[in-house]
C-alpha positions in Angstrom: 126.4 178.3 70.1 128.3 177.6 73.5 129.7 174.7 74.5 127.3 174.7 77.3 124.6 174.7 75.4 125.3 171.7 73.2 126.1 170.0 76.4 122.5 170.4 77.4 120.8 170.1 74.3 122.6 166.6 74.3 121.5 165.6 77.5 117.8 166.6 76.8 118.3 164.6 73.8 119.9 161.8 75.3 117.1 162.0 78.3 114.2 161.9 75.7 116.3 159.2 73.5 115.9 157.2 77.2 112.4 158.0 78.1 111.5 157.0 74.5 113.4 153.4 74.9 111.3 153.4 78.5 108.2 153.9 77.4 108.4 152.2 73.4 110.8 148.8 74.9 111.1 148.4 78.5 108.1 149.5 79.7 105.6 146.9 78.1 108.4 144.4 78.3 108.3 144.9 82.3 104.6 144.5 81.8 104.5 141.7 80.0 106.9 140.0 82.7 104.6 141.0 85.6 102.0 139.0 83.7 104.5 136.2 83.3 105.5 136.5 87.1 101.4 136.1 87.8 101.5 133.0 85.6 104.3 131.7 87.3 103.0 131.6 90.8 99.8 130.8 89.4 101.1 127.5 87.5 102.6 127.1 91.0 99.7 126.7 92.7 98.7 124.2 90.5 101.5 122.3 90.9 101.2 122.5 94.4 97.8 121.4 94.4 98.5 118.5 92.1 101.1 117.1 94.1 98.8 117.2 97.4 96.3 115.3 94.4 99.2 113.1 94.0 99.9 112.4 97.8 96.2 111.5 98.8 95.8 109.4 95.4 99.0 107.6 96.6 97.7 107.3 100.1 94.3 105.8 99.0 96.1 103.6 96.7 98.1 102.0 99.7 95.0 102.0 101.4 93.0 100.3 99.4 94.0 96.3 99.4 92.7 97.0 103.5 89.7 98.5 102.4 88.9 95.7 100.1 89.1 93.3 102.5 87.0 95.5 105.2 84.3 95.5 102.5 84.9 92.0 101.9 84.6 91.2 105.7 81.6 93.4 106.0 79.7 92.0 102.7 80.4 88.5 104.3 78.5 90.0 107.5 75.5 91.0 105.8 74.9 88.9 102.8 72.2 89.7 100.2 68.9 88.1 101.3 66.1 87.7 104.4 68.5 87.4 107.5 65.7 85.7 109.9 65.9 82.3 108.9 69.8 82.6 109.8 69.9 84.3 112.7 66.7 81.9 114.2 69.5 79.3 113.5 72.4 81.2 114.7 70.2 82.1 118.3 69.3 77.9 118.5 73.1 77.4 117.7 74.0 79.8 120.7 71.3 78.8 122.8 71.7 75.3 123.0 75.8 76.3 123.5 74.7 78.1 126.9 72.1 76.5 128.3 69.1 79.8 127.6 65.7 78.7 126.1 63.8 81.4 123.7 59.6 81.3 124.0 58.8 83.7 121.8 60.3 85.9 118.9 58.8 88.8 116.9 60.4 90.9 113.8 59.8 93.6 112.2 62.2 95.0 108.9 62.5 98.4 109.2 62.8 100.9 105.8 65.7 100.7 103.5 68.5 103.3 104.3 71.6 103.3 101.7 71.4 99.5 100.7 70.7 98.4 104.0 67.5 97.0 105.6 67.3 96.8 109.2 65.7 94.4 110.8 64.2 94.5 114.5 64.3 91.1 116.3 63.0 90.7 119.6 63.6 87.6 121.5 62.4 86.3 124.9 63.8 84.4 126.9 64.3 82.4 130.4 67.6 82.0 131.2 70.4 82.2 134.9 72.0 85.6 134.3 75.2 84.3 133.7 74.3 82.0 130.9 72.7 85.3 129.6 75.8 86.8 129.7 77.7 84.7 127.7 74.6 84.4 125.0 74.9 88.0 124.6 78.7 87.7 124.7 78.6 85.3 121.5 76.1 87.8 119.7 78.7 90.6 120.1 81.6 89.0 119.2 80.2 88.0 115.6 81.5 91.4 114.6 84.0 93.5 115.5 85.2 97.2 115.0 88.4 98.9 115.6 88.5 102.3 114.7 88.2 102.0 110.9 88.5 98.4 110.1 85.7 95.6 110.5 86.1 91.7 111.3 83.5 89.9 110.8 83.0 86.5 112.4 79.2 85.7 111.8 76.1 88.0 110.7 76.5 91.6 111.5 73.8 91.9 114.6 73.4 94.7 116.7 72.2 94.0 120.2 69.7 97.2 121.0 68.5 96.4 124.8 68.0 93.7 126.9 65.3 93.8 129.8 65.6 91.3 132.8 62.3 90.0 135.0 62.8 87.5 138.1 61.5 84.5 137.8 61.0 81.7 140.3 64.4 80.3 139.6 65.7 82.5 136.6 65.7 85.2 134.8 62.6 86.5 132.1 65.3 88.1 129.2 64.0 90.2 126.7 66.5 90.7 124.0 65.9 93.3 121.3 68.3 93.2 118.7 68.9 94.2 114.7 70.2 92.2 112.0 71.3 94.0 109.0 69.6 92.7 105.0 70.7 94.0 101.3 69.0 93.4 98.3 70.6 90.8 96.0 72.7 92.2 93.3 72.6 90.9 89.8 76.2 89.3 90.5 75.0 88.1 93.5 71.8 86.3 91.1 73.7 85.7 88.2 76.6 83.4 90.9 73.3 81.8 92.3 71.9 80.9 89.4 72.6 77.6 87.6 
């Protein structure tokens, strides 16, 4: 045998020696780490996505002493129970204050919607418009909104119209507004209750 030819029988061998280490070691290796590359990024992800978790849950935390008192100012604005015989003496209180005389009221609750009952109050009244004006004035500043927070001053009341008639020396109002009822809760009965 040549010299030449052990040279190449060598280098098959040592070729098929390699291909053999390829395919028996490396080869599943490599695909083992492509699957642990795809586990990587995937675990990643999660992370990722639990630190945004983490972000808003921090946000919400810092947020929410404000939102308890917003809910706290807005419970106070609509306290459990029948609203009318409040708001009759919250329109005498304001009417007396500016000088407007109510002749006539009619209500009429409205159906439940997520805790809330509204209830239609229409009130009429004879009044100079600018005493009107500052009756209506008082009704809207019982509650206020700005952007997402609520103070509440009074009864949450939501003036829906007003209609104006002359009279011989004033005004005919009719004032249509709602007031805002929730059912008592069993905290709410329980604090009531002796």
């Amino acid at each position: 045998m040549g010299a030449r030819l052990k040279l190449i029988i060598t280098a098959v061998v040592a070729l098929v020696v390699v291909f053999a280490m390829w395919s028996l070691v490396v080869s599943p290796e490599r695909s083992k780490a492509s699957k642990l590359l795809g586990q990587i990024s995937s675990a990643r992800a999660q992370l990722a996505s639990a630190q945004q978790q983490v972000v808003v849950a921090e946000q919400a935390r810092s947020q929410y002493p404000a939102d308890v008192r917003s809910l706290a100012a807005l419970s106070e604005s609509v306290p459990p129970g029948n609203p009318i015989p409040q708001l009759i003496d919250l329109v005498n209180s304001i009417e007396i204050k500016h000088k407007v005389n109510y002749t006539a009221t009619s209500v009429s609750p409205g159906a439940a919607n997520g805790g809330l009952t509204p209830v239609t109050l229409s009130f009429q009244f004879i009044s100079d418009y600018l005493d009107l004006q500052q009756f209506v004035q008082d009704f809207d500043s019982l509650t206020q909104s700005n952007g997402s927070s609520v103070l509440a001053n009074g009864r949450l009341v939501t003036v829906n119209s007003i209609s104006l008639a002359p009279a011989a020396s004033s005004l005919n109002a009719s004032v249509n507004m709602t007031a805002y009822e929730t059912a008592p809760t069993a905290a709410t009965v329980a604090a009531v209750t002796p």
